[in-house]
C-alpha positions in Angstrom: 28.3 8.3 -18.7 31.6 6.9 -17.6 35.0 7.6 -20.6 38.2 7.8 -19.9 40.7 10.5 -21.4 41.4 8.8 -24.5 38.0 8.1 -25.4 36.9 11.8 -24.5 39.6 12.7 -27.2 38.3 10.8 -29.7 34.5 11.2 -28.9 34.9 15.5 -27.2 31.7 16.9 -29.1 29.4 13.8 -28.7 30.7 13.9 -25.2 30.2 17.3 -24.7 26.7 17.4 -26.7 25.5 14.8 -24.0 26.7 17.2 -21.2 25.1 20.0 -22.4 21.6 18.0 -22.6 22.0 17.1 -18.5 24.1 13.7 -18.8 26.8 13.8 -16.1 30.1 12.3 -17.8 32.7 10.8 -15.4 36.3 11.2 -17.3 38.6 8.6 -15.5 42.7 10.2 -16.0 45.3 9.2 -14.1 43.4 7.3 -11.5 41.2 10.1 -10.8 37.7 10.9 -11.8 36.8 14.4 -12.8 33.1 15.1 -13.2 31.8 17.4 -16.1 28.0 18.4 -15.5 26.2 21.7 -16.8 25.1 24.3 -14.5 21.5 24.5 -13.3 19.8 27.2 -16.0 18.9 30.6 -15.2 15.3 31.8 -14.4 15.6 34.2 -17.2 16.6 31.7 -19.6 13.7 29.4 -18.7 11.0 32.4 -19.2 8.6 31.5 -21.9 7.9 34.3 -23.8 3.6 35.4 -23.8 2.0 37.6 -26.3 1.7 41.5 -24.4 -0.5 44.6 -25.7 0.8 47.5 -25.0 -2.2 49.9 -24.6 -4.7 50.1 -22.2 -7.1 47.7 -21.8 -10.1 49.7 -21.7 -9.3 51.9 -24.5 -9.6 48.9 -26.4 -13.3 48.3 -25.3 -14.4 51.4 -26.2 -12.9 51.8 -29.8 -13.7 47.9 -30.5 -15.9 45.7 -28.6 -15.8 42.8 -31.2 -11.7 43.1 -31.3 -11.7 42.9 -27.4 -14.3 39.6 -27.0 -11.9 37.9 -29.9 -9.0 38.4 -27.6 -10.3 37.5 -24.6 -11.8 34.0 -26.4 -8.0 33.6 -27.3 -6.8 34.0 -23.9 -9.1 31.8 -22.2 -8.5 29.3 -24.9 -4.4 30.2 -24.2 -5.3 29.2 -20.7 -6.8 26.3 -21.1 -4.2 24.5 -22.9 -1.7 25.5 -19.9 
């Protein structure tokens, strides 16, 4: 996307929405071109959050077999849709 000053003015938070979603905008002022583009994203921030337990796995197996295979069909069926 190519604007000049002016039109940046008038049009900032559309302008600025479309940088913010990847587009690279050209602003054109004075004769000179000045490009805006977002920095790549962190690793963090692209870290999909997973469902944890936090016990042990096997202490689960022996205080509920039936709760244990239902989470485990879950998961496989989790893993299967990645």
């Amino acid at each position: 996307m190519s604007v000049t000053a002016t039109q940046l003015r008038k049009e900032l938070f559309t302008t600025l929405d479309r940088a913010v979603q990847g587009e690279t905008v050209e602003i054109t002022y004075k004769g000179t071109t000045i490009l805006l583009k977002t920095a790549g994203t962190s690793k963090l921030a692209r870290a999909v959050r997973r469902p944890t337990i936090l016990v042990n796995p096997d202490e689960l197996v022996e205080s509920n077999a039936s709760l244990m295979a239902e989470l485990e069909a879950k998961w496989a069926q989790e893993a299967d849709t990645l």
